[in-house]
N, C-alpha and C positions, 0 to 999 in steps of 0.2 A: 504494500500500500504506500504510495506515494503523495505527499504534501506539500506545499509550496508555504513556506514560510520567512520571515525576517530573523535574521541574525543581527543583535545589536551589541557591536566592541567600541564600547564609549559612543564618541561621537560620530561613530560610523555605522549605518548601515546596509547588510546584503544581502538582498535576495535567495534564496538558497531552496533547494529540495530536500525533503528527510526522507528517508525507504524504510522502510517497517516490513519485515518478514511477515504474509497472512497470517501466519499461525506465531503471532510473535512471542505470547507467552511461553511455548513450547521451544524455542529458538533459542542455541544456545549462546550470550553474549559473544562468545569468540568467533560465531561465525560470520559477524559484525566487519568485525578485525579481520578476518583471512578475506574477504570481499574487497575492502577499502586495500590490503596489504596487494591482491590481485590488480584493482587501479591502478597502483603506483606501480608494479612493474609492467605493465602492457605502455603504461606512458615515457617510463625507461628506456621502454624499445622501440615507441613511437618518435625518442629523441638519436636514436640508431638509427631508423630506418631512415629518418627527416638528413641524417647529414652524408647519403647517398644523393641528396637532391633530385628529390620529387621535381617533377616541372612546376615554374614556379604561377601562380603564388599558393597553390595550391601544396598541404603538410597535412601529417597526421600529429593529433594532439589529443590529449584527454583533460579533459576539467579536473582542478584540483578537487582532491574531496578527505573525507576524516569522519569519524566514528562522534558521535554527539551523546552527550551521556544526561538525562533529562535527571537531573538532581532533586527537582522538589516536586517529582511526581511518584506517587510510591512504586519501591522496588527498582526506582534508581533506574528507569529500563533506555538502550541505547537504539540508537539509529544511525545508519548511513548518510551521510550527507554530501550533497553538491550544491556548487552554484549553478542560480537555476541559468536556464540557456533558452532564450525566447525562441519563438516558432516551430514549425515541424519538427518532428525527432524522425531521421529515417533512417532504420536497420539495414544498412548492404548486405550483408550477409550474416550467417549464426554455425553454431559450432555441429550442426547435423548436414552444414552442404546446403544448404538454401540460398540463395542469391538475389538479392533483389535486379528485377529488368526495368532498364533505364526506361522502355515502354509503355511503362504503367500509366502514363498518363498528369501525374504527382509531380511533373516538371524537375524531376531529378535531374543533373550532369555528368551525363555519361564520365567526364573523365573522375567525377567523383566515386562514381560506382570504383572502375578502374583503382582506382587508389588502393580504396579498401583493400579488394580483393590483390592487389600489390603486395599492402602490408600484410597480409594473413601469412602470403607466401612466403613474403621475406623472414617474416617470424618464424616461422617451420624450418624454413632450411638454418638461418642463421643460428638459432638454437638445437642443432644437431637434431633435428626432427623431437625435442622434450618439449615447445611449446608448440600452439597454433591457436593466434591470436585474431579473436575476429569482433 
């Protein structure tokens, strides 16, 4: 389950999303942490793959994000968090082979499709075939 909320550090404000596991009572706090931990290294490799020089201006990136730990709500319970990112969200691809087709109509760009499915690959091979980042 996903929320669109405000983050406030002093006199700043931002935007942010929370993700809450459906069954979050049941959900073990650490799997919080290995999600957020899986962000940070697919962005690791988005900064590998980025200094192969993608055509420009076009880079693979991931939004920063971190485990939120809600303190004065009982049982302390956490959630995933990002900054939020206005407009469409659209999936190129997913880790069972699916693809999305620039086709579709959704005014997608082709070379963006392209990218993705770049980076997946280059994820695969550059990590001796132990990742495949999509």
């Amino acid at each position: 389950a996903a929320h669109r909320a405000t983050l406030y550090l002093g006199e700043k404000s931002l935007d942010y999303v929370v993700k809450f596991a459906l069954d979050a009572a049941a959900t073990p706090r650490q799997l919080y942490f290995k999600d957020i931990e899986a962000q940070v290294v697919a962005g690791q490799w988005a900064v590998r793959f980025n200094a192969h020089a993608p055509p420009p201006p076009r880079e693979v990136c991931f939004t920063p994000c971190c485990v939120l730990e809600f303190v004065d709500r009982p049982g302390r319970p956490v959630g995933g968090g990002e900054a939020f990112i206005a407009g469409e969200f659209v999936k190129h691809n997913n880790n069972v082979g699916a693809t999305l087709q620039p086709t579709n109509g959704r005014g997608i760009v082709e070379e963006d499709n392209a990218l993705a499915q770049a980076f997946s690959h280059f994820s695969y091979h550059a990590s001796n075939h132990r990742l495949l980042l999509c």
